[in-house]
N, C-alpha and C positions, 0 to 999 in steps of 0.2 A: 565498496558498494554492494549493496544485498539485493537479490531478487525478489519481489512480493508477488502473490497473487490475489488477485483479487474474487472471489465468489458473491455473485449479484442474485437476489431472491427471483430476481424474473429470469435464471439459469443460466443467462452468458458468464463465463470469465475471461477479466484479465489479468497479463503481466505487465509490472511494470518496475525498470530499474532505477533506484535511488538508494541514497544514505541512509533517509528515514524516514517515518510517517509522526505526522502531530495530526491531533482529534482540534477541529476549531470547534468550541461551542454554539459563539453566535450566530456561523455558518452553517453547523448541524453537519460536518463534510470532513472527510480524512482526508490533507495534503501531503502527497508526496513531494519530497523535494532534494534536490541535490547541492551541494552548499547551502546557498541561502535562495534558489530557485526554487519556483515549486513545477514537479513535469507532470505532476496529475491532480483529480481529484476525483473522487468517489463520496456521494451520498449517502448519508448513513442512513437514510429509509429506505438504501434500496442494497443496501450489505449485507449479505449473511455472514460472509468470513474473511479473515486477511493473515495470510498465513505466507510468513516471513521464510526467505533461504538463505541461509549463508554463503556466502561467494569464496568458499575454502573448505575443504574438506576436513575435518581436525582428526590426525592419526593418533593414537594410543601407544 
């Protein structure tokens, strides 16, 4: 499971933890979801950015 954050044009952000994000078209909206749940959803008219964390640190 990855951390996301979400940056909103009108300045608030959030977090939110899940597997993955899909872009719905017809909704206009990015779902976050975990299996096959969805635990968020954010507006894409009101998203500046979604900027993914990994949940592991990868050593070299």
């Amino acid at each position: 499971m990855a951390q996301y954050t979400i940056n909103y044009l009108d300045g608030v952000t959030e977090t939110v933890q899940a597997d993955g994000v899909r872009y719905d078209d017809d909704a206009r909206d990015y779902t976050f979801y975990t299996a096959s749940e969805a635990v968020a959803v954010a507006p894409v008219d009101n998203v500046r950015s979604i900027h993914r964390h990994n949940d592991e640190a990868v050593s070299g």
